[in-house]
FIMI-377921 format. One record per residue (C-alpha): residue in one letter; y, z, x. Coordinates in steps of 0.2 Angstrom, whole numbers, plus 5000, padded with zeros to 4 digits. Layout:
// FIMI-377921
AYZX
...
This chain:
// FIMI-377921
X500050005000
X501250005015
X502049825013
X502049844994
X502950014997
X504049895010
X504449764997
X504849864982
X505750004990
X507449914988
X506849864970
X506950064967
X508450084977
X509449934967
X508850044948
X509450174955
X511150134963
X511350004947
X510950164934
X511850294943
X512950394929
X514550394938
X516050274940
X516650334957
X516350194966
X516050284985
X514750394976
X513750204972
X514050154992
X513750285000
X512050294988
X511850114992
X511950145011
X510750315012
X509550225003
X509350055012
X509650165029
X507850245024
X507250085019
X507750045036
X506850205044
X505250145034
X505249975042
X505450065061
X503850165055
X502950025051
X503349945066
X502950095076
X501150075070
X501249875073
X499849815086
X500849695095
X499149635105
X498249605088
X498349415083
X497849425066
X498849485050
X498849685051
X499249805035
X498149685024
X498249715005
X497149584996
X496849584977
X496549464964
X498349434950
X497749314941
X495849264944
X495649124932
X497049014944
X496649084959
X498049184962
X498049324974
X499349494980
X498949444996
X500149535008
X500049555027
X501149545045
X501049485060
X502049445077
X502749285068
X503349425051
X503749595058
X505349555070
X505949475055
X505449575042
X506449725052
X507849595055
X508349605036
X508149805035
X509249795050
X510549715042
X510549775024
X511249945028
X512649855039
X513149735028
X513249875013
X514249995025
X515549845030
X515649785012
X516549965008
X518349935006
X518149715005
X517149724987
X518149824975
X517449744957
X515849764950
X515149894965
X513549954955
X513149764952
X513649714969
X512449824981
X510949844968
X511149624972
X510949664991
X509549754989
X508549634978
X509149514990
X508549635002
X506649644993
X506549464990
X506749405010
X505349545015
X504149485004
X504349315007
X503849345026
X502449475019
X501849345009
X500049275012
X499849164994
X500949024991
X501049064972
X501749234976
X502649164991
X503649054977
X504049214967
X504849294982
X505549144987
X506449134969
X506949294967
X507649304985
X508849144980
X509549224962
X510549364971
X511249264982
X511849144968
X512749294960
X513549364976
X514249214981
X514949154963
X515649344955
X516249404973
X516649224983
X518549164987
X519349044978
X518148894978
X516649024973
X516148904959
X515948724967
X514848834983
X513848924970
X513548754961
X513148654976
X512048804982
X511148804966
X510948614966
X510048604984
X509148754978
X508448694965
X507848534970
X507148624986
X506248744975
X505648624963
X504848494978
X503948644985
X503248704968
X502548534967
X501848544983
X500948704981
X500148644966
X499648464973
X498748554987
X497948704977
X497148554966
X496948464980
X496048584989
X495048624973
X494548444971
X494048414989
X492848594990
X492248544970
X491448364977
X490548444990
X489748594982
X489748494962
X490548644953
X492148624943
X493648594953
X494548754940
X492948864949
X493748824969
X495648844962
X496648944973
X498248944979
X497649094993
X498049035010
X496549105020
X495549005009
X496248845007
X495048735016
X496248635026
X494848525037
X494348445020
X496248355019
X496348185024
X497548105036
X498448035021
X498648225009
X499248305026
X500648175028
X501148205010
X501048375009
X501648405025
X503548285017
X503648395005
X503448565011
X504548535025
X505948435015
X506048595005
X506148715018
X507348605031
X508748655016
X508848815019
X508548785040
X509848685037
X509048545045
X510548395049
X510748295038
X510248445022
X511848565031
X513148515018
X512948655006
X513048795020
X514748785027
X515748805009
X514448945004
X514649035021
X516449015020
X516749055001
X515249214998
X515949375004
X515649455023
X514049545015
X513349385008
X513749295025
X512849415035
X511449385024
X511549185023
X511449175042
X510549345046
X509049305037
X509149185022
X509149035035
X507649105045
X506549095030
X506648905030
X506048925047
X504849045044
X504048945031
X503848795043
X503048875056
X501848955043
X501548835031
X501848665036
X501248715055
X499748805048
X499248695035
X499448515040
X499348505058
X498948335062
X500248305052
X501648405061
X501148325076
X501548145069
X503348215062
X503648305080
X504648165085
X505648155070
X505948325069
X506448365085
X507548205084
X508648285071
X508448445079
X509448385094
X510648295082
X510948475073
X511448545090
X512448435096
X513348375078
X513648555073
X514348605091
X515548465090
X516148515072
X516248685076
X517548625090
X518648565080
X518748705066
X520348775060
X519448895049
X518649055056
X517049055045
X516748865044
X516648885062
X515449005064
X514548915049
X514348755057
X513848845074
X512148925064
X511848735061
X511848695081
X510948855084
X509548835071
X509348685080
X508648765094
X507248855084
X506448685078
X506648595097
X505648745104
X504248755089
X504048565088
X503648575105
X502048635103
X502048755120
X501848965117
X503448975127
X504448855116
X503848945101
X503949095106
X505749055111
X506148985093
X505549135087
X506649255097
X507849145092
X507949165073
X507949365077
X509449325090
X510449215078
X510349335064
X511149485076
X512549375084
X513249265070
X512749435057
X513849505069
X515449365068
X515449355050
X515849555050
X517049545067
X517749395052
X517849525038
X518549655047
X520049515052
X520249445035
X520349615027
X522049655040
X522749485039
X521849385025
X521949225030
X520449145042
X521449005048
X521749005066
X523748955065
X523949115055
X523049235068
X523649265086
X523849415098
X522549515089
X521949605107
X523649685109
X523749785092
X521649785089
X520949825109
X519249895102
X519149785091
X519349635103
X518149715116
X516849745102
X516949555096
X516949485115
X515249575117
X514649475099
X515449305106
X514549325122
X512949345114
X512949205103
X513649105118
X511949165127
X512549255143
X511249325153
X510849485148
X511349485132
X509849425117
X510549245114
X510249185133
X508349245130
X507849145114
X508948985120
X508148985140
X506349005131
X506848855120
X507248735134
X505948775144
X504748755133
X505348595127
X505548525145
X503648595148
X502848465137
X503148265142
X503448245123
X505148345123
X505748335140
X507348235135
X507548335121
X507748465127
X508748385143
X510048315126
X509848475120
X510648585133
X512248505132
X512348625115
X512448765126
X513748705137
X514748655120
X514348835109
X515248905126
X516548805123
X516948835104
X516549015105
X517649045120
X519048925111
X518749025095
X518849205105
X520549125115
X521349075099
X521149215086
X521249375100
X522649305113
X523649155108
X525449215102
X526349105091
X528149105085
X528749155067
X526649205065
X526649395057
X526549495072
X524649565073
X525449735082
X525649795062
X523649765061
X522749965063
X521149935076
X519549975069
X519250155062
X517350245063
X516550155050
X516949985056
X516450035074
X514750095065
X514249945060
X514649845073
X513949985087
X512149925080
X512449735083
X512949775100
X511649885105
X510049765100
X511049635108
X510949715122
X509149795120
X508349605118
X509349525134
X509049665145
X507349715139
X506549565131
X504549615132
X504349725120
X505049585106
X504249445115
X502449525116
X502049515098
X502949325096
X501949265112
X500249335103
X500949255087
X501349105096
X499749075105
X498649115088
X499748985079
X499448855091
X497548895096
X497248865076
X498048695075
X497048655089
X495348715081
X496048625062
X496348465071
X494548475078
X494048515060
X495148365048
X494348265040
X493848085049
X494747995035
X496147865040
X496047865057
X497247765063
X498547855052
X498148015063
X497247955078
X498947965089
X499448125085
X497748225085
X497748155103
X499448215106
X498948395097
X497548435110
X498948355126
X500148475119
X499548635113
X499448745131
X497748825132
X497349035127
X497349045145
X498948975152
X499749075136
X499249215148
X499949175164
């Protein structure tokens, strides 16, 4: 019952913070924050008692929902989940704690949405059926509907709609998806052992029977799963909906969109479209990587030339994402590995901008970079604090984003494949130096004349240093200490990879020539159990 407690703990705390009987609205945050801070403690335990050496799911619930579809509560975690899982338990009690004195209407409705938000994202990385997977999925996305459209800026409406319109068709390609390959599945199982293909329905992942898909379902499938999670990556060219809603939803719903909402596209495509359709992934690689590269490279540019603070940091999450599908489509532990770190990294450093942005707006409310200037004279803590936060998204050395990004390339230059990727690739680090460091210069030091003087701005106070004293820290845990994170990813990475090799070996010998390239280049690229080691 642990991950059940897990998922269902903010669910609890979101009745109780919605049904308190009292309209004093710090009595509702402050029970808001105590509540998703032991949510929080509760994730360290289960951490705590995490085997990071174990390559298999561990605190396994299994039971049948509904037996007649084949639908199971199938919950577990592993070196791929956990990171991720205590990623969004990391951040709820932040954001809640920096949304203090920035959300002043509707405070009971606003934090009982963070933590629904905050249970949907947990159990759609604890997730092992896609049925249930699509449930969390769904009820992760509502939330954030209603915290960007009752609490955005002034275009609120048109982000909430476009939002809603790439959800939705997303959601809807991926609903068809799961039930093509549970019938699918059913059908192929049902002709070899002459029951009913209704007996073999399931939409349980350990059981779907992925060596009985042809060359031709894999390719299929494989479309439409990823199609519907490159949305939320964002993938180039499916970004357009992220820079309005990052730059319209409140700081809150910010740190959440790039914190953790983006990695679950991610998430998905390592577990689902990696897991399940192999030889197919192998034979997108190219594609995927291509636009990968493109994302880094498009977004950094853009970002250069942004006069706005949050559509900067927005199109910067495009270029950094980038780098999670270069170093998982590269097929090496290290790559992987560093895509995963990566996802954990990004949600730290630009969870931490969009509150170093709040913190600004709430002083000078504008986010336009010819309205700020000179901020580092009146707001010196506040200027060192967000220093540290640009730094680590810029990837210095010793600081979390250099790890993820350095694991990335290499393991993008490792494999023949990706070599020039990742080559193309690195130039995104050169350019997020750039626009970060630009962005840094321009809203902490440039002065400008008849611009309101930013020496009438107070410097952060206790509770704005709190929750950026958090950000600071694991930044600084994960660049100077890294093994403790990367252990458990590496054993996830090497588990992921061993299994497509075995699944390749395993597909069915339909359509060869569909798949004969890239099983080949599956068993050149995957590195061995062994080399994993070294």
């Amino acid at each position: 019952m642990t991950l059940t407690l897990l998922i269902f703990a903010p669910v609890v705390a979101a009745l109780v913070v919605g049904l308190l009987p009292t309209r004093n609205k710090d009595v509702v945050r402050y029970t808001a924050a105590v509540l998703s801070l032991a949510i929080f403690g509760f994730s360290v335990g289960v951490f705590s008692r995490f085997e990071s050496t174990f390559p298999g799911f561990q605190f396994v619930e299994d039971a049948v929902w509904i037996q007649s579809l084949g639908i199971h509560y199938h919950l577990g975690v592993d070196g791929l989940s956990i990171y991720l899982v205590l990623l969004t338990t990391f951040l709820t009690p932040i954001a809640i704690v920096a949304s203090f004195h920035g959300v002043d209407d509707r405070v009971k409705l606003f934090n009982a949405m963070l933590l629904l938000l905050e249970a949907g994202m947990i159990g759609v990385f604890l997730a092992q059926d896609l049925f249930l997977f699509y449930v969390f999925w769904e009820v992760m996305l509502v939330p954030m509907y209603f915290i960007i459209g009752i609490w955005g800026s002034q275009q609120r409406i048109r982000a909430t709609i476009i939002f809603a319109l790439y959800t939705i068709v997303g959601s809807l390609l991926m609903l068809v998806a799961i039930i093509s390959l549970a019938l699918i599945n059913a059908h192929n199982i049902a002709a070899q052992t002459g029951l009913s293909y209704l007996d073999e329905l399931t939409f349980d992942m350990p059981a779907i029977q992925v060596g009985l898909l042809t060359a031709a379902q894999q390719m299929w499938l494989f479309a439409a799963f990823f199609f519907a999670f490159a949305i939320k990556v964002p993938l180039f060219p499916l970004h357009t909906w992220l820079p309005l809603a990052h730059t319209e939803a409140p700081t809150a719903g910010s740190v959440f969109l790039a914190g953790v909402l983006l990695k679950t596209g991610a998430y998905a495509i390592i577990r689902f479209c990696l897991g399940l359709f192999p030889a197919a992934a192998m034979a997108f690689a190219p594609y995927v990587v291509t636009l990968a590269v493109i994302g880094i490279i498009y977004g950094a540019l853009v970002s250069l030339v942004q006069e706005d603070f949050k559509r900067l940091v927005a199109y910067s999450s495009v270029s950094h994402m980038g780098f999670v599908l270069l170093g998982v489509f590269s097929f090496t532990t290290q790559g992987m590995t560093g895509g995963i770190v990566q996802m954990v990294n990004h949600g730290i450093s630009t969870g931490g901008l969009f509150l170093c942005v709040g913190m600004l707006y709430e002083r000078s409310h504008t986010r336009q970079f010819s309205e700020l200037g000179g901020v580092a004279t009146a707001m010196p803590i506040f200027a060192g604090m967000f220093l540290v936060i640009t730094l680590s998204s810029a990837g210095l050395p010793g600081l979390n984003g250099f790890v993820g990004e350095f694991l990335t390339l290499l393991g993008a230059f490792s494999n023949e494949a990706t070599r020039w990727f990742a080559v193309v690739g690195a130039s995104g680090v050169i350019l997020a130096i750039a626009y970060l460091l630009w962005m840094f210069q321009q809203a902490m030091y440039t002065t400008r004349p008849g611009v309101w003087p930013a020496r009438t701005w107070p410097d952060l106070n206790l509770r704005e240093i709190a929750v950026l004293v958090p950000i600071i820290v694991a930044a600084a845990w994960i660049g100077i200490y890294p093994k403790d994170v990367l252990r458990p990813m590496e054993t996830a990475s090497d588990t992921i990879l061993t299994t497509m090799q075995v699944r390749v070996a395993q597909m069915r010998p339909a359509a060869p020539d569909a798949f004969g390239t890239a099983n080949a280049r599956v068993h050149a690229s995957i590195r061995p159990t062994e080399e994993a080691a070294r």
